[in-house]
C-alpha positions in Angstrom: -27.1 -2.7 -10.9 -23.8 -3.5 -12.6 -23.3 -7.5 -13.7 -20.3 -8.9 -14.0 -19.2 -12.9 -14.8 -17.9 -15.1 -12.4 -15.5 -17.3 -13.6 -14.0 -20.9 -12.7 -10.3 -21.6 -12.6 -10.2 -22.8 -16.0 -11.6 -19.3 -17.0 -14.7 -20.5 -18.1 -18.0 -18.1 -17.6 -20.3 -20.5 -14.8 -22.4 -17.5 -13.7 -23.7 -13.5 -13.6 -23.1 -11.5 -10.8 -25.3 -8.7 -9.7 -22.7 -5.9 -7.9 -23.9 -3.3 -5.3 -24.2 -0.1 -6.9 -23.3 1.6 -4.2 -20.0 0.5 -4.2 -18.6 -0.7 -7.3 -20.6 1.6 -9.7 -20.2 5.2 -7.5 -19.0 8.5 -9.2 -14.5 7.6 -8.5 -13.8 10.6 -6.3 -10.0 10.8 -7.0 -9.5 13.2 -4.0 -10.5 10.6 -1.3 -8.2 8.5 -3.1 -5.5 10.4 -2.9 -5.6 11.5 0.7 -6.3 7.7 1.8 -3.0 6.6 -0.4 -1.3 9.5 1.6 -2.5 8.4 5.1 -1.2 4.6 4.0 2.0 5.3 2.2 2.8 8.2 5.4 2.0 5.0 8.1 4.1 2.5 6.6 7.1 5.0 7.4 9.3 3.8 10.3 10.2 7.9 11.3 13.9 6.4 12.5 16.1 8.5 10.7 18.4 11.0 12.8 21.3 12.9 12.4 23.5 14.2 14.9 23.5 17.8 15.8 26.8 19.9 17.5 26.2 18.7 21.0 26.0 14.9 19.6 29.3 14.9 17.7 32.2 14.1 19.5 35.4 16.2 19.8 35.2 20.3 19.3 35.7 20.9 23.0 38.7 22.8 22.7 38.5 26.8 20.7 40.3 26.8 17.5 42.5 29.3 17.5 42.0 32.4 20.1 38.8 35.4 19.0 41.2 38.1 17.7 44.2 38.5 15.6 44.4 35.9 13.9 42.5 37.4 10.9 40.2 34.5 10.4 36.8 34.6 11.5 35.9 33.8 15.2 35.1 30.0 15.8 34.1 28.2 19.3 34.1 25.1 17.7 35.1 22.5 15.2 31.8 20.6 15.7 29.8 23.5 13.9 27.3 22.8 11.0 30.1 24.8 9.0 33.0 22.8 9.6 33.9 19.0 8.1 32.6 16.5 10.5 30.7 18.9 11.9 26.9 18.4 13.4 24.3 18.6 10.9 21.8 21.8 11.2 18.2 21.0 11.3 18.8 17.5 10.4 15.9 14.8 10.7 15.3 13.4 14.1 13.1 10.2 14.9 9.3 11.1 15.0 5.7 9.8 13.9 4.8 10.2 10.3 1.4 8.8 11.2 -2.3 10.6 10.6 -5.8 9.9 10.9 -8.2 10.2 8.1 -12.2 10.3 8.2 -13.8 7.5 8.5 -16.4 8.5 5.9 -13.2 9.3 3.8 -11.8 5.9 3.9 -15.2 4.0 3.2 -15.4 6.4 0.0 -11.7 6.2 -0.9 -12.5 2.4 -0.7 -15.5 2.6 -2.3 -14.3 4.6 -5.3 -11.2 2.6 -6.0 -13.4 -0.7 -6.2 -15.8 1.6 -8.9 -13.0 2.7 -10.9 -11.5 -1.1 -11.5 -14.9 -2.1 -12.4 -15.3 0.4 -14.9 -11.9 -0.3 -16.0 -12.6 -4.0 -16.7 -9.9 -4.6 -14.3 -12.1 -6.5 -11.9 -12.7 -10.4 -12.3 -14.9 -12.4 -10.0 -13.6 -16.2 -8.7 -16.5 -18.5 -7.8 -13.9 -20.1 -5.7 -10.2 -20.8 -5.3 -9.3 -24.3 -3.9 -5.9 -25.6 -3.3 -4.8 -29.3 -2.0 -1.4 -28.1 -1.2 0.8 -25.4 -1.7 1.7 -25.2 -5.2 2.7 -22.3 -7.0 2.5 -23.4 -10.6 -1.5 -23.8 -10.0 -1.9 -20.4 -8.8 -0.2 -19.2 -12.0 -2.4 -21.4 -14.1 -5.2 -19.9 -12.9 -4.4 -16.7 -13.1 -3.7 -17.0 -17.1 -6.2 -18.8 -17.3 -8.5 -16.0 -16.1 -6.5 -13.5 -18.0 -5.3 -11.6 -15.1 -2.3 -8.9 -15.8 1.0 -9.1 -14.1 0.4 -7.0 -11.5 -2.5 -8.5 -9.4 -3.8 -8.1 -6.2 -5.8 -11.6 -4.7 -8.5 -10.5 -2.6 -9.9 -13.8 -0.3 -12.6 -13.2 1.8 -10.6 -14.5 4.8 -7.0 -16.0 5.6 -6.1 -18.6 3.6 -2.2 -20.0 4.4 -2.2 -22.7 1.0 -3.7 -19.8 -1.3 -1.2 -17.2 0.2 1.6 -19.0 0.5 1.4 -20.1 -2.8 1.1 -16.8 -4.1 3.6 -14.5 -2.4 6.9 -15.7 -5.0 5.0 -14.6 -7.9 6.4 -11.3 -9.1 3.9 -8.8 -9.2 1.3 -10.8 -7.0 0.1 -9.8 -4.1 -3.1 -11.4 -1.6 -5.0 -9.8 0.6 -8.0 -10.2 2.5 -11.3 -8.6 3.3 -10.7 -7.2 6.5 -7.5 -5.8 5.1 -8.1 -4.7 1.9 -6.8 -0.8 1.5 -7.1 1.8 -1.6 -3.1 1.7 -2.1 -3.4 -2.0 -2.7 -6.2 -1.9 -5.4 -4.5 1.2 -7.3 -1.0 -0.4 -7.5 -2.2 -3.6 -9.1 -3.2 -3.9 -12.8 -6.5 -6.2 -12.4 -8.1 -7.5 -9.1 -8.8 -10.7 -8.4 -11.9 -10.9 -6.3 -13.2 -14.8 -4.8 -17.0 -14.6 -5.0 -17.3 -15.3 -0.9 -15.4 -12.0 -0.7 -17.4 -9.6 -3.3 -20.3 -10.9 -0.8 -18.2 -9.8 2.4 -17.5 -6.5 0.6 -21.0 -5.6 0.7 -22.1 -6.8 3.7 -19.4 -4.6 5.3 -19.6 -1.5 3.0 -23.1 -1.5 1.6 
């Protein structure tokens, strides 16, 4: 079983940490990754784009000039994809960028983006995070003092308004919670900061 310490907020070493194999120490399988990054970045998308076609453009009633004689080429209307201000030809219309994945597919995705930040070193354990008010400056504190990168992702094992709120005007910081903690999230940060309550939740849910 992989160990790994478990800091306080002074980023002193208090403990060892025994981590289920089974989740943070599989084989990364970097095509589950991919398609579950695909499946989240393809359901954020709103799908309210549209352009206007022919019929939707206003004006181009009336013939141009008459079908023969004129030397020019025929024309029924000024509202054709060829003309200025015409309609647009196979233009995007709103519609539902959303797709399922497997659900064995999404555990595994999970599963191997936890492994790889453990093997990266990128993973450091919190035996807790405590807050009297809301106070930026200590969350900053703590994360130098814990050597955290720039780009971090918070992971509490439930919601947590002080920690969060505290959090969310540091550039590059981001907190999330157990119940919505998502591949796409864990690759885009740099090192992830993981509350000791949580690792638990992790692998009660995923083991």
């Amino acid at each position: 079983m992989p160990k790994i310490d478990v800091l306080n907020m002074a980023g002193a070493k208090v403990s060892e940490l025994e981590l289920c194999e089974s989740i943070f120490a599989i084989e990364p399988n970097t095509s589950a990754m991919h398609i579950a990054v695909v499946n989240y970045l393809a359901n954020q998308r709103q799908g309210t784009q549209s352009t206007l076609t022919r019929s939707e453009v206003s004006g181009g009633g009336k013939k141009p000039w008459r079908q023969k004689g004129t030397g020019r080429a025929r024309q029924g209307s000024t509202r054709a994809p060829q003309w200025y201000h015409g309609g647009i030809a196979h233009g995007p219309k709103p519609r539902s960028y959303r797709f399922e994945i497997n659900k064995k597919v999404k555990r595994l995705a999970l599963k191997s983006a936890l492994s790889s930040k453990v093997a990266a070193s990128e993973m450091i354990v919190l035996d807790a995070l405590t807050l009297d008010a809301i106070k930026t400056k200590e969350v900053v504190k703590v994360l130098t003092a814990v050597k955290a990168a720039k780009k971090t992702l918070i992971v509490l094992p439930e919601k947590n308004d002080v920690i969060y709120r505290s959090a969310r005007n540091i550039e590059g910081v981001n907190v999330t919670f157990v119940n919505t903690l998502n591949v796409y999230d864990i690759l885009n940060c740099d090192s992830i900061v993981v509350l000791k309550d949580a690792v638990a939740k992790i692998e009660e849910v995923y083991a």
